[in-house]
C-alpha positions in Angstrom: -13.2 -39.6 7.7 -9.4 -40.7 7.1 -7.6 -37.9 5.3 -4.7 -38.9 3.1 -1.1 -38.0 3.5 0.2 -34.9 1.7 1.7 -36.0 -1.2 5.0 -34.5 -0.7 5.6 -36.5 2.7 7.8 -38.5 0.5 10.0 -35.7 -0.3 13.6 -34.9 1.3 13.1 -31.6 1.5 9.7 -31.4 2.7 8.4 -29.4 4.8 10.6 -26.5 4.1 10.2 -24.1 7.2 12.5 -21.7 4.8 10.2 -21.3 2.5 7.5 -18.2 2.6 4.4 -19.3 4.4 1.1 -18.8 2.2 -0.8 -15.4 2.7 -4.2 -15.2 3.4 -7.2 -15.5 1.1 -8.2 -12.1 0.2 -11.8 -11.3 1.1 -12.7 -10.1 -2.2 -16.3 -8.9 -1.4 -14.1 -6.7 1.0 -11.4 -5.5 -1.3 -14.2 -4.6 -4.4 -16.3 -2.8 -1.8 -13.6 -0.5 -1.0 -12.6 -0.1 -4.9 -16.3 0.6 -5.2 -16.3 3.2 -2.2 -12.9 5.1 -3.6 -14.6 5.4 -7.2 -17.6 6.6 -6.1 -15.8 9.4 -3.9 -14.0 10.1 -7.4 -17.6 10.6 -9.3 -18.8 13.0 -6.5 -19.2 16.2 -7.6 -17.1 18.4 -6.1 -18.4 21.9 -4.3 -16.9 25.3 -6.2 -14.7 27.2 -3.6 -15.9 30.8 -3.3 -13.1 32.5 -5.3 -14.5 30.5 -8.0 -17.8 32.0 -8.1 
């Protein structure tokens, strides 16, 4: 399969090494799971100390 040229090879200023390189894709299953994991520690009910009683 022939892949075709970026379409900024024609630019003078391209590739620009000073530019900021592109992050990574977030994993969102990842990121919403631990969202998900910090709320539900938030909802937990939480045990009365003894001086409470």
């Amino acid at each position: 399969m022939m892949t075709l040229p970026c379409p900024c090879n024609d630019l003078y200023s391209w590739p620009n090494y000073d530019a900021p390189v592109p992050r990574a894709a977030v994993n969102d299953e990842h990121h919403l799971s631990d969202i998900q994991r910090r709320l539900d520690r938030l909802q937990q009910p939480t045990h009365p100390s003894p001086r409470d009683s």
